[in-house]
C-alpha positions as CSV (number, residue, x, y, z in Angstrom):
1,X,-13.8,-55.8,-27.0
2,X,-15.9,-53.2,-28.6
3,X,-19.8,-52.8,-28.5
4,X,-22.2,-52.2,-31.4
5,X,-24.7,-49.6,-30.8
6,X,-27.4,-49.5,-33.3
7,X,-28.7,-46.1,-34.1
8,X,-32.5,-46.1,-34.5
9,X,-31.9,-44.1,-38.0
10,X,-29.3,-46.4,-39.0
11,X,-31.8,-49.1,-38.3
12,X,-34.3,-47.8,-40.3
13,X,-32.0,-46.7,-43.1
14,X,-31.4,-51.0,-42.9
15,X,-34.9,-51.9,-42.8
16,X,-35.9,-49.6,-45.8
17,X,-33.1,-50.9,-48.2
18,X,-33.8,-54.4,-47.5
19,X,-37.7,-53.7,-48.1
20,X,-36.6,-52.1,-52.0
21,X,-34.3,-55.3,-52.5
22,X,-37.1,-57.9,-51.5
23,X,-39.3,-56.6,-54.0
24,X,-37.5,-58.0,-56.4
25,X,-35.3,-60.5,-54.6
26,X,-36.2,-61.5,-51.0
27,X,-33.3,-63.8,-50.4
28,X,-30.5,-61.4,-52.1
29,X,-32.0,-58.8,-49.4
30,X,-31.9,-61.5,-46.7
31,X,-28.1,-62.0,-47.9
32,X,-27.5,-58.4,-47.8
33,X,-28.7,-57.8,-44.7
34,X,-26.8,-60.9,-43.1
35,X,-23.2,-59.9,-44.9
36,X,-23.9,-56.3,-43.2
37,X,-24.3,-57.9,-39.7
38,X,-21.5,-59.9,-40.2
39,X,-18.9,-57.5,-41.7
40,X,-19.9,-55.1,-38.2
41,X,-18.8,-58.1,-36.1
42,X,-14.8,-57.5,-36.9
43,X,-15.6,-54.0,-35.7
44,X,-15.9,-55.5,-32.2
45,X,-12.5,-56.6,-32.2
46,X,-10.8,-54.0,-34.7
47,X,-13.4,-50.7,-34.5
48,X,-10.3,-48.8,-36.4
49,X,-11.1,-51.1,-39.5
50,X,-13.3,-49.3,-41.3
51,X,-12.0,-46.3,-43.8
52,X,-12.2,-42.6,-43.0
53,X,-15.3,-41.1,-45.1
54,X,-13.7,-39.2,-48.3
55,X,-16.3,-36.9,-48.4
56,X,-15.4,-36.0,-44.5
57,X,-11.5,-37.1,-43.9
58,X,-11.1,-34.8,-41.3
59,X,-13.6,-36.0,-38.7
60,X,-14.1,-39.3,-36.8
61,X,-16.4,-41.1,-38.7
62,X,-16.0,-44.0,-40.7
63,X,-17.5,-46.8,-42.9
64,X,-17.9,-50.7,-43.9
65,X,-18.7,-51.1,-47.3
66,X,-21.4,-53.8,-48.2
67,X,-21.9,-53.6,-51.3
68,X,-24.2,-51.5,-52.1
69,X,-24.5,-50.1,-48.9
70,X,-22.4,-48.0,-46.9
71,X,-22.3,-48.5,-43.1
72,X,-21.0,-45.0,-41.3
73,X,-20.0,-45.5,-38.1
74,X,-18.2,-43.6,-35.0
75,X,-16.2,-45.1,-32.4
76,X,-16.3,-43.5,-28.9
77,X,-13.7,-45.4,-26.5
78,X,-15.2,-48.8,-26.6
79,X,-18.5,-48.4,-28.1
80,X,-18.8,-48.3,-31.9
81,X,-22.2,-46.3,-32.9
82,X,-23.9,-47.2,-36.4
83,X,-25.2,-44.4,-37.4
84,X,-26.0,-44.8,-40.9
85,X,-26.4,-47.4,-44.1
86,X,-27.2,-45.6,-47.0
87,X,-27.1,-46.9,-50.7
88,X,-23.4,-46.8,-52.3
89,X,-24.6,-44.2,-54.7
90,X,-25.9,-41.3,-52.6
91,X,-24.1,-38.3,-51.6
92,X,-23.3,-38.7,-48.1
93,X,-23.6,-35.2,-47.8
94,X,-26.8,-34.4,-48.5
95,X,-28.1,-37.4,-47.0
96,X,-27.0,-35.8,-43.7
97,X,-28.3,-32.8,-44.3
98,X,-32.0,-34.7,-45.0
99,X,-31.9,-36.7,-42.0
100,X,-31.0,-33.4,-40.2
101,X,-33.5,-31.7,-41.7
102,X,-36.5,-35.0,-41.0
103,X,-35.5,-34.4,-37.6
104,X,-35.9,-30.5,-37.0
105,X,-39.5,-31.1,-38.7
106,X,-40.4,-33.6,-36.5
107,X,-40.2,-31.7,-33.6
């Protein structure tokens, strides 16, 4: 059986969508939050489920889709490593490239 590891970014990324949603809608970002959690658990026992990334077929990472969220994700013998949830809609891309680039200021 595979082990979740929670990025801190990837938690944030979480924590920031769900704060936009319940705005509007506290218990559909409730919902969304609990379908994400639950849709990672089948990674314990099938890390391999999740579909490459299009925009990056030739590397190991891949995602969950949760509607509207994508969860991207890396599997490293028997830990599986969130690393991202980002909204449906962005470019995966040049999210990256921002959180890179968040990072390199920071220091």
């Amino acid at each position: 059986m595979a082990r979740l590891i929670w990025s801190e970014s990837a938690l944030s990324d979480l924590d920031e969508i769900a704060e936009y949603i319940a705005l509007d809608d506290l218990s559909a970002a409730k919902k969304l939050v609990q379908t994400i959690f639950q849709k990672l658990e089948r990674l314990e026992q099938h890390p391999q489920s999740g579909r490459r990334l299009p925009e990056l077929k030739k590397t190991s990472y891949r995602e969950v889709i949760a509607n509207p969220c994508r969860i991207i994700y890396r599997v490293d013998k028997k830990d599986i490593y969130i690393l991202h949830v980002i909204r449906g809609e962005s470019q995966l891309r040049k999210y990256m490239l921002e959180e890179r680039d968040k990072k390199t200021k920071k220091k």
